[in-house]
C-alpha positions as CSV (number, residue, x, y, z in Angstrom):
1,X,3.1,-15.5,-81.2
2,X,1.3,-12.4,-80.5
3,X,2.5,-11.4,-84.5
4,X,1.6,-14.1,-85.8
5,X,-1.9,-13.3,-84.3
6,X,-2.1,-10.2,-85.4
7,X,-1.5,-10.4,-88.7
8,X,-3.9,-13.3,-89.9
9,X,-1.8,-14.7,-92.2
10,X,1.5,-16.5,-93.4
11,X,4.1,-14.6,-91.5
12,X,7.6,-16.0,-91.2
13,X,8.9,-15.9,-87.4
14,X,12.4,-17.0,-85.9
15,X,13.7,-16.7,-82.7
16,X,17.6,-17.0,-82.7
17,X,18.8,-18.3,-79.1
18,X,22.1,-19.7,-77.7
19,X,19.9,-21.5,-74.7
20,X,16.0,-21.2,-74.5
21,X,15.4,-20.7,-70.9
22,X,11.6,-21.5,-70.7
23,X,12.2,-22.0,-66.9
24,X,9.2,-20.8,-65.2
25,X,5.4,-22.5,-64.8
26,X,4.0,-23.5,-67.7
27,X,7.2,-21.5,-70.3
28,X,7.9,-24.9,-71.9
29,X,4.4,-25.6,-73.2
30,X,4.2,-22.4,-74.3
31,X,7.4,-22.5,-76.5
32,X,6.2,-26.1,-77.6
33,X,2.7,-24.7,-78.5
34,X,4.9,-21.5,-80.1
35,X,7.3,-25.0,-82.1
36,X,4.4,-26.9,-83.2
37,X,1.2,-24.8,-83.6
38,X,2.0,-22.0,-84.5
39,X,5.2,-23.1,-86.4
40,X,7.9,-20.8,-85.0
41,X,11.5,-21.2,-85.5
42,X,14.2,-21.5,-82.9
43,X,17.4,-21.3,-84.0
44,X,20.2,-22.2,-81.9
45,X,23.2,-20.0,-83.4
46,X,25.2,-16.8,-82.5
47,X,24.1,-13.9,-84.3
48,X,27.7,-12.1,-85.9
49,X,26.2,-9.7,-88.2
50,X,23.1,-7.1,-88.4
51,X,23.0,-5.2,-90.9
52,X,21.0,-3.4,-94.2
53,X,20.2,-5.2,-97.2
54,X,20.9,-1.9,-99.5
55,X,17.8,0.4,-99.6
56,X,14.7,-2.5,-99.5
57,X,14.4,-1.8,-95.9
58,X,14.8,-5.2,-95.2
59,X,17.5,-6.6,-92.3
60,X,20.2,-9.1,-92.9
61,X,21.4,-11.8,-89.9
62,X,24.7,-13.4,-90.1
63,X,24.7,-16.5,-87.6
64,X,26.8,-19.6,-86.9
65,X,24.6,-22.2,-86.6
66,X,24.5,-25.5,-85.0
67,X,26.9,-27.0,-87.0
68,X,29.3,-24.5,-87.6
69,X,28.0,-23.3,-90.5
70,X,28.0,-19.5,-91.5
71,X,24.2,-18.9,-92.3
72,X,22.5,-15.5,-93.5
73,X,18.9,-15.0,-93.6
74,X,16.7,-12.0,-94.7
75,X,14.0,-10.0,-92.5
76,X,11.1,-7.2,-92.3
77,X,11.8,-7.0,-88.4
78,X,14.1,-7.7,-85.7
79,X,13.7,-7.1,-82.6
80,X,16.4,-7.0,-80.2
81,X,16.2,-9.2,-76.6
82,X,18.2,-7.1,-74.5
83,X,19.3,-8.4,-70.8
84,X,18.3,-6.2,-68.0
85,X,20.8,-4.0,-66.1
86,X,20.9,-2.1,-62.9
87,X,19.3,1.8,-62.7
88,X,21.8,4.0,-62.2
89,X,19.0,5.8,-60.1
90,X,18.9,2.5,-58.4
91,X,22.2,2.1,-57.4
92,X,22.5,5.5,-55.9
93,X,19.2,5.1,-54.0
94,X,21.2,1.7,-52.9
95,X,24.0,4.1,-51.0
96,X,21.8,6.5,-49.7
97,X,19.9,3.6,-47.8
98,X,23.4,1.7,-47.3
99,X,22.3,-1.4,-48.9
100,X,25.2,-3.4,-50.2
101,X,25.4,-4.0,-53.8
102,X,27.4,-7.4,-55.6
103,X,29.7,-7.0,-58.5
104,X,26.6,-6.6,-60.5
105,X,25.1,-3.4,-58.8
106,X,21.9,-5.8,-57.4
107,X,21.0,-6.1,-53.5
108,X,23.5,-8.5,-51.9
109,X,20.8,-11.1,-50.2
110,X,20.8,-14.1,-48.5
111,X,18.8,-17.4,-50.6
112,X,17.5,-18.2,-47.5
113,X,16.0,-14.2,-46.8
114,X,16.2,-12.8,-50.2
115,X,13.7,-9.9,-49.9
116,X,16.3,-8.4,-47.0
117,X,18.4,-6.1,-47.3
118,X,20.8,-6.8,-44.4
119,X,19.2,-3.5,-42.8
120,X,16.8,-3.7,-40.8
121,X,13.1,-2.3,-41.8
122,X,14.5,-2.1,-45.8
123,X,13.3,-4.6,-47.8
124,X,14.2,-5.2,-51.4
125,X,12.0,-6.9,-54.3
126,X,11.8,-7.8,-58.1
127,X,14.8,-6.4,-60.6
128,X,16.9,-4.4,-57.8
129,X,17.8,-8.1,-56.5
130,X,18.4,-9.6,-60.0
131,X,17.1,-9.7,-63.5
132,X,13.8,-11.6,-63.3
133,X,10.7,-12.0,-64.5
134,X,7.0,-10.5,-63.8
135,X,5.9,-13.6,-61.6
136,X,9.3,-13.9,-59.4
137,X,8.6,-10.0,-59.0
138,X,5.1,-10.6,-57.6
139,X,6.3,-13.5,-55.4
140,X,9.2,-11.1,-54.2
141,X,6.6,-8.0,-53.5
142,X,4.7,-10.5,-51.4
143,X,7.8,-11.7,-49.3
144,X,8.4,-8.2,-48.6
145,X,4.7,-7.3,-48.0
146,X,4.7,-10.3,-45.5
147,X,7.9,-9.2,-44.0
148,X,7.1,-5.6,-43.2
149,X,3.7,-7.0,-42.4
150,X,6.1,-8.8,-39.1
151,X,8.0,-4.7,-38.2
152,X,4.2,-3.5,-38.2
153,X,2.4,-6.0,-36.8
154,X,1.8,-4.2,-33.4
155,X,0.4,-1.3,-35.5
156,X,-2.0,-3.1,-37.3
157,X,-5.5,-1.0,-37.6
158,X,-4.1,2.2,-36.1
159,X,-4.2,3.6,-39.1
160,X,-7.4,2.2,-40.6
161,X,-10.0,4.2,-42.3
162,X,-13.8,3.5,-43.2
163,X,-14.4,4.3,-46.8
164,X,-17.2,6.1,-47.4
165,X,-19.6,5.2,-50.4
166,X,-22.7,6.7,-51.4
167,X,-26.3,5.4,-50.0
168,X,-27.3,2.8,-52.2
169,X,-30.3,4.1,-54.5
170,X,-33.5,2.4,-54.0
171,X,-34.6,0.7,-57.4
172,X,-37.4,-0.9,-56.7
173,X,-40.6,-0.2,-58.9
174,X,-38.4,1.1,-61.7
175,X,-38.2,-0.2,-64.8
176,X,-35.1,-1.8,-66.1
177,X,-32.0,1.0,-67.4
178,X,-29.3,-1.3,-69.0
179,X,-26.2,0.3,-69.2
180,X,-23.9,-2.0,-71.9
181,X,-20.4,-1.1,-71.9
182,X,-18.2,-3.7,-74.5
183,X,-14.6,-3.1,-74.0
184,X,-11.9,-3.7,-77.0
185,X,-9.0,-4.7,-74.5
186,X,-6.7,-3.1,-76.8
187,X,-6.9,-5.5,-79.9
188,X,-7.3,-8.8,-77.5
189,X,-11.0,-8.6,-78.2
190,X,-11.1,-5.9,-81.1
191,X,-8.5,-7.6,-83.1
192,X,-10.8,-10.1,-83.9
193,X,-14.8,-9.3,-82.7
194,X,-16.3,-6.3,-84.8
195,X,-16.8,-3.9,-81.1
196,X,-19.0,-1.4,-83.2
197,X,-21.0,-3.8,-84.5
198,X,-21.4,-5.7,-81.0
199,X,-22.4,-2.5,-79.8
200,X,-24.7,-1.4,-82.3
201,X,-26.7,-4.8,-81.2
202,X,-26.3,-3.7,-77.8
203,X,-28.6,-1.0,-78.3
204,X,-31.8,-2.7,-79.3
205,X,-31.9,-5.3,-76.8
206,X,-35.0,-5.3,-74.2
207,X,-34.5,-2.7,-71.4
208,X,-30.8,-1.2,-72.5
209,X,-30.7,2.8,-73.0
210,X,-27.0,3.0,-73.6
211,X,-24.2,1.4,-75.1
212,X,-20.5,2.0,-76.0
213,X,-17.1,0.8,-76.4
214,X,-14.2,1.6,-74.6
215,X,-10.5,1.2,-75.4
216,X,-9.9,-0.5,-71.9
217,X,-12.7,-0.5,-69.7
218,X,-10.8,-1.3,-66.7
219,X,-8.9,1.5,-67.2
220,X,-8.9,4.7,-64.7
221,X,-10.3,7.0,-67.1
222,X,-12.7,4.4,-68.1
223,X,-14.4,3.7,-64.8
224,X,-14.7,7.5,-63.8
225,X,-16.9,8.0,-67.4
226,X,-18.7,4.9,-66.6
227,X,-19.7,6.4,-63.2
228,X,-20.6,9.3,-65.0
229,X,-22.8,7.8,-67.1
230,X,-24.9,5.7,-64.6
231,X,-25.3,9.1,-62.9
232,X,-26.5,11.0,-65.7
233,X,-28.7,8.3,-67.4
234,X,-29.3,6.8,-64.6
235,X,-28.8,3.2,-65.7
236,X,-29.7,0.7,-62.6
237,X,-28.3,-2.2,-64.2
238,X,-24.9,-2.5,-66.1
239,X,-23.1,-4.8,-68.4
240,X,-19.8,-4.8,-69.3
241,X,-18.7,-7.5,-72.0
242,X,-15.1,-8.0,-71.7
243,X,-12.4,-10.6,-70.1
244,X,-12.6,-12.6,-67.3
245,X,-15.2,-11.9,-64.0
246,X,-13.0,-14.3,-62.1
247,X,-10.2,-11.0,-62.3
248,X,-12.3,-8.1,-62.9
249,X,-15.5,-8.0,-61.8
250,X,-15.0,-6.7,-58.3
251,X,-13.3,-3.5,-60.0
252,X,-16.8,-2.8,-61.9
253,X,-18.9,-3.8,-58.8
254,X,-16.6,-1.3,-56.9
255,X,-17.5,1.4,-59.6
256,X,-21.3,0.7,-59.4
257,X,-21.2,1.2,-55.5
258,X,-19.1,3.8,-55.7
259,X,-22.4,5.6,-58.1
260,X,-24.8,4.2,-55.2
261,X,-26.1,1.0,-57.1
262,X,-26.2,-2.1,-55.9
263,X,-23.5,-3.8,-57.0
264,X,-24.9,-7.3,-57.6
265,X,-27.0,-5.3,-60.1
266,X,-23.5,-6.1,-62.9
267,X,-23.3,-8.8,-65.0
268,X,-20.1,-9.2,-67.2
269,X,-20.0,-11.4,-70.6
270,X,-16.5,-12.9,-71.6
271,X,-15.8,-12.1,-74.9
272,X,-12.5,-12.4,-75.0
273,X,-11.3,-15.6,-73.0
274,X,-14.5,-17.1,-74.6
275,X,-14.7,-15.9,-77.8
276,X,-12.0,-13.3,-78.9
277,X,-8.9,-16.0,-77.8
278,X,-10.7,-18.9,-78.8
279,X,-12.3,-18.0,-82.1
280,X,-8.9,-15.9,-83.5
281,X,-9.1,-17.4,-86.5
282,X,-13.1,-16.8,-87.6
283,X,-13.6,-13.4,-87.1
284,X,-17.1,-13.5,-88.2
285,X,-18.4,-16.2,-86.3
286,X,-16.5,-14.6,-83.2
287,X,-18.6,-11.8,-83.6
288,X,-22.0,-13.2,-83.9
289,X,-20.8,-15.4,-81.0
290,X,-20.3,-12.0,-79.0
291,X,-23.6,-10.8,-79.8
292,X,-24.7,-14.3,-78.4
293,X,-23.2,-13.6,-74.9
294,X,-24.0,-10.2,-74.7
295,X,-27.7,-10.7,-75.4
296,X,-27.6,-13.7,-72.5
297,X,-25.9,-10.9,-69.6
298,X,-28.1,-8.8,-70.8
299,X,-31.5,-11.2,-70.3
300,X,-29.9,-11.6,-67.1
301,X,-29.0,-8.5,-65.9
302,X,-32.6,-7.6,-66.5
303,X,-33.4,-10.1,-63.5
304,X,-31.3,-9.0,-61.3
305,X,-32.1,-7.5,-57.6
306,X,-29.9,-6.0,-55.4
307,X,-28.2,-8.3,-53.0
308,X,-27.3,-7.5,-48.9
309,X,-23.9,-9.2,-47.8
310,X,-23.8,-10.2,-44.3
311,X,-20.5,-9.2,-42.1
312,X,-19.0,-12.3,-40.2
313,X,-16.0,-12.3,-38.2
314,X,-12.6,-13.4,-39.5
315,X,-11.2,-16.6,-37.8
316,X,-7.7,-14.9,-37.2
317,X,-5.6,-18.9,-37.5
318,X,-3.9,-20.4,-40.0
319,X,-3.2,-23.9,-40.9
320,X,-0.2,-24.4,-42.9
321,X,-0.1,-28.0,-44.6
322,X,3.7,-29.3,-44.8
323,X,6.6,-28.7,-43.0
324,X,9.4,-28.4,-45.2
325,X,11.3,-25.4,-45.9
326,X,8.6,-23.5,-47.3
327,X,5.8,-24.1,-44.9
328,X,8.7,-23.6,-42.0
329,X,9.1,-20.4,-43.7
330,X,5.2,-19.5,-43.8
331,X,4.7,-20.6,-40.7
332,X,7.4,-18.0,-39.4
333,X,6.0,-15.1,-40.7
334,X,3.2,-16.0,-40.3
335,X,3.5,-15.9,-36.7
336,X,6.2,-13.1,-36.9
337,X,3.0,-11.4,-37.7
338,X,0.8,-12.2,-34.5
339,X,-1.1,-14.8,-36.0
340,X,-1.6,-17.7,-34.8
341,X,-0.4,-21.1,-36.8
342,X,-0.9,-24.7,-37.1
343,X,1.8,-26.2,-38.8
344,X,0.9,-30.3,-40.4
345,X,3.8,-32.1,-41.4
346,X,3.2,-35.9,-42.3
347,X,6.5,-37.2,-41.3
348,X,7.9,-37.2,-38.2
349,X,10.5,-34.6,-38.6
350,X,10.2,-31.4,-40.3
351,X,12.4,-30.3,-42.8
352,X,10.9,-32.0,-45.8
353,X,13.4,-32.1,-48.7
354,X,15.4,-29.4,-47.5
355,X,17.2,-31.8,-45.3
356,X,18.9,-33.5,-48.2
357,X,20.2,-30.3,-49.3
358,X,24.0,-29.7,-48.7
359,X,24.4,-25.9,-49.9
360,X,22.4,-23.1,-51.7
361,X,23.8,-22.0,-55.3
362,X,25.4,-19.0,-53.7
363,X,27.4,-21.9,-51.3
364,X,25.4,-20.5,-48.3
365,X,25.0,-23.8,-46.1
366,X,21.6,-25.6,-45.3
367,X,21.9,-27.6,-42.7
368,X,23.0,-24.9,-40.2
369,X,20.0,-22.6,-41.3
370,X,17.0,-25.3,-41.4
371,X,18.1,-26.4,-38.0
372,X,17.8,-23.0,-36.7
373,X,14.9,-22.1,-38.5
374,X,13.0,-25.9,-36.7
375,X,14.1,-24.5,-33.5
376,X,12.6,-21.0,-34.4
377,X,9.1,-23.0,-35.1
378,X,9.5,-25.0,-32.2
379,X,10.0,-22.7,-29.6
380,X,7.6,-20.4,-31.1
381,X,4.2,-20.2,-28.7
382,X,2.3,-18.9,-31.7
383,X,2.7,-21.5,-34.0
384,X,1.5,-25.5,-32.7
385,X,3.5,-28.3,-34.8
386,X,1.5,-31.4,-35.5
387,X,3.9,-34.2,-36.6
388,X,2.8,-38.0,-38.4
389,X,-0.6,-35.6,-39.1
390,X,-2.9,-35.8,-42.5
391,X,-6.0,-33.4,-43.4
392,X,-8.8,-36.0,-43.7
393,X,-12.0,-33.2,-43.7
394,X,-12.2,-29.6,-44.5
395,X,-15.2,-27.5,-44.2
396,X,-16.2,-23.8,-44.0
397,X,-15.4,-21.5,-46.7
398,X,-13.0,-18.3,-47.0
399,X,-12.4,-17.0,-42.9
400,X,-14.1,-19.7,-41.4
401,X,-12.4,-23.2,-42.1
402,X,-13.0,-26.3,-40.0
403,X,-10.4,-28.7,-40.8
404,X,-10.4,-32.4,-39.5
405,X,-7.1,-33.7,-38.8
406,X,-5.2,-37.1,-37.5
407,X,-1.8,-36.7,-35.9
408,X,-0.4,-39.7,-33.7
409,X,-4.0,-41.2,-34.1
410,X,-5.8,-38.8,-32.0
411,X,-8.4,-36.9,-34.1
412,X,-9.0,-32.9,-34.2
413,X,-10.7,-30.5,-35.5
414,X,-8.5,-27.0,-36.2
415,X,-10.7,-24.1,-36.8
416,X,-8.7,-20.9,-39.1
417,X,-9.4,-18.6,-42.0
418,X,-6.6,-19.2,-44.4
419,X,-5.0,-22.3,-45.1
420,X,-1.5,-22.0,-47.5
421,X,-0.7,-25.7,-48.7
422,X,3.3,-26.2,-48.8
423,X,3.3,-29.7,-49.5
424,X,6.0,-30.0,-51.8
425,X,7.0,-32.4,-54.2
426,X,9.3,-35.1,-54.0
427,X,12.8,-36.2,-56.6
428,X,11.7,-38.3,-59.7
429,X,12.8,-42.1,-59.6
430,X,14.1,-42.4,-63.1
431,X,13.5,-46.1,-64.7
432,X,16.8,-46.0,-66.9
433,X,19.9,-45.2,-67.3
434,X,20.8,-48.1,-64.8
435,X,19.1,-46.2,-62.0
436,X,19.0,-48.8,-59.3
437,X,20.4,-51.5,-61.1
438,X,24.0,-50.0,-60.9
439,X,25.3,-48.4,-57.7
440,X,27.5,-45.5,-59.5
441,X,24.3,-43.9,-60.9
442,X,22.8,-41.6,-58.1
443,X,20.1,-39.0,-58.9
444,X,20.9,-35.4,-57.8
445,X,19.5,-35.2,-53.9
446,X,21.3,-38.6,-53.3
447,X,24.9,-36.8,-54.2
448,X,23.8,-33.8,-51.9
449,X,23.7,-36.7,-49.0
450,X,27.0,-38.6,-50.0
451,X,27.9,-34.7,-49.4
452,X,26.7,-34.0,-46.5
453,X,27.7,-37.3,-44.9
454,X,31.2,-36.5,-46.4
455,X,31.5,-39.3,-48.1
456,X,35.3,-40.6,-48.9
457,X,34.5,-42.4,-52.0
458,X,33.7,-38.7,-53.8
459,X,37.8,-38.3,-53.4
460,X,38.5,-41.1,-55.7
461,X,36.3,-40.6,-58.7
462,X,38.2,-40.2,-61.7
463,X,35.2,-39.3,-64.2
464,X,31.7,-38.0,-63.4
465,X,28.7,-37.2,-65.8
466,X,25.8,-35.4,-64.6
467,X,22.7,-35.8,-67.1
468,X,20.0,-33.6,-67.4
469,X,16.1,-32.9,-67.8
470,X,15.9,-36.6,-66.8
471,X,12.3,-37.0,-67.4
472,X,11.3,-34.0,-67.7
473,X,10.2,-31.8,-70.9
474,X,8.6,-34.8,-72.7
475,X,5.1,-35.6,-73.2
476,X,4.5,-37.4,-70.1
477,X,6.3,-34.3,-67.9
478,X,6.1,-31.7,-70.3
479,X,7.8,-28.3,-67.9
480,X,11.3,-27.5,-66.9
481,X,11.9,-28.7,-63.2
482,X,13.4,-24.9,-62.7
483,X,16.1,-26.1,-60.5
484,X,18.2,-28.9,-61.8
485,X,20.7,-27.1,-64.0
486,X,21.9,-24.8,-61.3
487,X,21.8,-27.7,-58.7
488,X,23.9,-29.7,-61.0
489,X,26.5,-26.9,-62.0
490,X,27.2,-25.9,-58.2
491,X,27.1,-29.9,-57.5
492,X,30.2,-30.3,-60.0
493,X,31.5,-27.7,-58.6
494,X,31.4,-29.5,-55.0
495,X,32.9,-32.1,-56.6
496,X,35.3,-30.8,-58.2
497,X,36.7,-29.0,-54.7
498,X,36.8,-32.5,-53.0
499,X,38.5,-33.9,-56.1
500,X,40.2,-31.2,-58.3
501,X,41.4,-34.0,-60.2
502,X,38.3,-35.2,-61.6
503,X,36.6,-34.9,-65.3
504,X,33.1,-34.0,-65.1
505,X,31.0,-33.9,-67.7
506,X,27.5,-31.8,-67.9
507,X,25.6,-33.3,-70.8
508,X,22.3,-31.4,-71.2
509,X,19.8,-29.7,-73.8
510,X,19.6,-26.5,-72.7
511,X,21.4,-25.0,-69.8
512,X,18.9,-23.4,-67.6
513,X,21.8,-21.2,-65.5
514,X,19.1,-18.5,-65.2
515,X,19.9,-14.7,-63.8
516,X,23.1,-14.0,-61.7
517,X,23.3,-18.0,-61.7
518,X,25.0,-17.9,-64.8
519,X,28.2,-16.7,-62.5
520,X,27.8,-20.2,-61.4
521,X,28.1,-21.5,-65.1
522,X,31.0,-19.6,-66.0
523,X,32.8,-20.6,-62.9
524,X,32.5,-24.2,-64.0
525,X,33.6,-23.6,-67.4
526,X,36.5,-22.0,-66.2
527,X,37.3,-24.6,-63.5
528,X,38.0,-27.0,-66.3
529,X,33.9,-28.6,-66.5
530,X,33.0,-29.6,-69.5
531,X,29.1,-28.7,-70.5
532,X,28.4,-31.0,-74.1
533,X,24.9,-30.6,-75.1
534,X,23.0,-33.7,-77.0
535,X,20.9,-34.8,-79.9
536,X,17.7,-35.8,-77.6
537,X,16.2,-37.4,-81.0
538,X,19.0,-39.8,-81.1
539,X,18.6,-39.9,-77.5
540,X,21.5,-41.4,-74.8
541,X,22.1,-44.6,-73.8
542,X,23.8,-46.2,-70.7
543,X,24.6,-50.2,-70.5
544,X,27.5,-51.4,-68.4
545,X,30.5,-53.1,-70.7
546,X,32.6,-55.5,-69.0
547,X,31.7,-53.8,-65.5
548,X,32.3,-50.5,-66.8
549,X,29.9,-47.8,-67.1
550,X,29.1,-46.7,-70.5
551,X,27.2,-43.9,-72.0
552,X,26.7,-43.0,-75.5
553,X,24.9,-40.2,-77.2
554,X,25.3,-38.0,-80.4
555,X,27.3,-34.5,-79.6
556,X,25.5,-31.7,-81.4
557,X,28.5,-29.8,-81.7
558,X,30.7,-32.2,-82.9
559,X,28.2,-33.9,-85.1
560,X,29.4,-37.8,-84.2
561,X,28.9,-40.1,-81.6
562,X,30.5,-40.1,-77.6
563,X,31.2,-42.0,-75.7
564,X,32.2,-42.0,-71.8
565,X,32.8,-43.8,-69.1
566,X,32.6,-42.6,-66.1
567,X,32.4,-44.2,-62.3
568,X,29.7,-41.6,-60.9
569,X,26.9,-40.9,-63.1
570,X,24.2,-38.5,-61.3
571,X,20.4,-37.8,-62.7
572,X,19.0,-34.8,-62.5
């Protein structure tokens, strides 16, 4: 997508995939938008053959398609995506520290603790647990933050230092000195606005005295020569026209107070959310557009006058809204921590939708841990457990929240400084496929009871099909439910360890076995599972013939229609 930008005009792109694994929030509209806007091709196949066409510089792909077919195709570029792989800087930091390694050199954790180590004080995040990507790192670096956050929380402020800044200059009486810095963000913005000529207008609007463009103007180097500048020219107001304020303007207001300005004496125009990103395709207009907002920050920086901001105390509470494994799991550290915690839930047990769950993908079992980790909550002084409760008011702002509750019908009012919401979400009810009009046909959460409950029946099934994205990745639900495939995959598995006997059938669209979970895949494979994936245009059908269970769909593989008919037939 990010070529196709670039190069403003007809430019042939294919990705060549064996399963498109657009797990995360928001990956499957962006591979739709990538399908349908911008008119990528994905091309399900296995790549044989790389290699040059003679001395055109061009590249040659071999690939088996779809059908079976031995397909060659011609291209300017190719560029390889490789898996990711254990340092081996990593893996001999891992012995020096003695934390255990699996078969594939990443930290051996726990799903229910994955950021530790099994050692005590060592915490591990990000790509030295498993291949994943820049958001699951972030999430990770938090755990651990959080969790070292709990070893230290006795020591908290003993190390604290007051940053010094400079005494803030006294403008008033002076005339304005605008100071108008338009950044290029590599070529997010000056791939498409004209930054010279943006500049160059800078210059003869009312009250500026200097104006440039920087490469990034977030960057390090960047903010120490824009320091340097409001020193020497002595600029008491400063624009800087480039992304989003809602990310970066506290870095430029740090830079300005760090000079002795004010720092509410900054204005920032968006040019690139607003009018780089948005206007890709008119260059021209873009720019003009630019000018626009950079002659409005500029009118209003003009009228701007320093600000004071009051200190107020810090409630130290929290509220955590919803009690299931993840606000448990808050709660804990949040306590573990020395904070104290108010903990909603709006049943009357906590749990939430961990208490259908039978194991984790790694076969770790659920019911032992949530039970402890309840008990953990419970007995905890530090954190106060409101059950049958709903938030019906909140007031206050960041550090001082007043939050009206009811629990048990008795009213209150919790006062805290952070809320986190952990609220959930609860299993689709799927209106086909004979979902509650046939008993045999059980979504995913109501096999992990029949599981838990050990259920007899599950020794006598002959035939089971597990279906997936079952309303999910179409118009009305356009995303990937992220956990369905694995689920499914270690659910056969179950099954197939009650009855070793059984056929089970995985029909699907793409299988979404993501990272080391795709041990979990090939373990299913080899255990005799059979994974068919579907035409979703011709769609599947289930109808019951004669009292059997039928389904029917179009094999993409195999090019003709299947049929099969099993006795357990389980949504995900």
């Amino acid at each position: 997508m990010l070529a196709k930008e670039h190069v403003r005009g007809d430019l042939d792109t294919a990705i060549f995939y064996i399963d498109l694994r657009t797990y995360g929030k928001d990956y499957e509209r962006y591979s739709n938008r990538a399908r349908e806007e911008l008119g990528v091709r994905f091309i399900k196949s296995r790549v044989s053959h790389l290699d040059p066409v003679g001395d055109t510089g061009r590249l040659l792909i071999r690939y088996v398609d779809e059908g079976g077919r031995r397909m060659e195709e011609t291209f300017d570029l190719v560029v390889l995506s490789v898996g990711l792989a254990q340092t081996p800087s990593g893996v001999e930091l891992a012995g020096k520290l003695g934390v255990a390694l699996n078969r594939h050199q990443y930290a051996e954790v726990s799903s229910f603790r994955p950021v530790e180590s099994g050692r005590p004080g060592i915490f591990v995040c990000g790509t030295c647990q498993a291949p994943k990507d820049i958001p699951s790192c972030v999430v990770d670096s938090s755990a651990a933050a959080a969790g070292a956050g709990g070893l230290l929380s006795e020591a908290r402020g003993s190390q604290t230092r007051t940053r010094e800044i400079p005494s803030e200059i006294d403008i008033r009486g002076e005339a304005p000195r605008l100071g108008v810095f338009v950044c290029c963000c590599g070529t997010n913005i000056a791939g498409v606005v004209d930054v010279p000529a943006v500049v160059e207008f800078a210059k003869t609007l009312p009250g500026v005295v200097h104006a440039e463009q920087n490469l990034f103007s977030c960057a390090q180097d960047s903010q120490e020569k824009m320091a340097r500048i409001i020193s020497d020219r002595k600029l008491n107001k400063v624009v800087v026209a480039a992304c989003t304020p809602r990310t970066h303007e506290p870095l430029f207001q740090e830079t300005l107070a760090n000079t002795g300005l004010n720092k509410y004496l900054f204005e920032m125009a968006n040019i690139r959310n607003q009018c780089s990103w948005v206007h890709k395709d008119h260059p021209e207009q873009a720019t003009e557009k630019a000018k626009d907002l950079v002659r409005m920050a500029a009118a209003k920086a003009v009228l701007l006058q320093p600000l004071a901001e009051p200190t107020l105390d810090i409630n130290q509470k929290a509220l955590v809204v919803g009690g299931g494994l993840a606000g448990l799991s808050a709660a804990r550290t949040l306590a573990d921590q020395g904070f104290k915690t108010y903990l909603l839930e709006k049943g009357e047990a906590l749990g939430g939708q961990a208490r259908q769950l039978h194991q984790t993908w790694k076969g770790e079992e659920v019911p032992p841990y949530l039970d402890g980790l309840i008990d953990s909550v419970n007995r905890d002084e530090g954190i106060k457990v409101f059950l049958n409760a709903q938030v019906t008011r909140v007031d206050g702002f960041v550090g001082n929240f007043k939050t009206t509750i009811e629990s048990d019908r008795e009213t209150r009012v919790l006062s805290h400084g952070v809320t986190i919401i952990a609220t959930g979400a609860s299993e689709l009810k799927p209106d086909h496929y004979l979902y509650g009009k046939d008993p045999r046909v059980l979504t995913g959460l109501e096999l992990q009871r029949r599981f838990i409950e050990g259920d007899p029946d599950l020794k006598r099934i002959r035939t089971a099909v597990f279906i997936q994205c079952v309303g999910s990745r179409i118009p009305e639900r356009p995303y990937c439910s992220r956990v369905c495939c694995t689920r499914s995959v270690k659910s056969a598995l179950s099954l197939k360890e009650v009855n070793p006997g059984a056929r089970i059938f995985v029909i699907y669209r793409e299988m979404r076995t993501y990272g080391l979970r795709e041990d979990l895949y090939r373990e299913a494979r080899q255990k005799g599972i059979s994974f068919i994936r579907y035409d979703f245009d011709q769609g599947l059908t289930a109808a019951q013939d004669n009292g059997a269970l039928t389904l029917s769909f179009a094999d993409t593989v195999l090019k003709r229609k299947m049929e099969v008919r099993p006795d357990l037939l389980v949504l995900a």
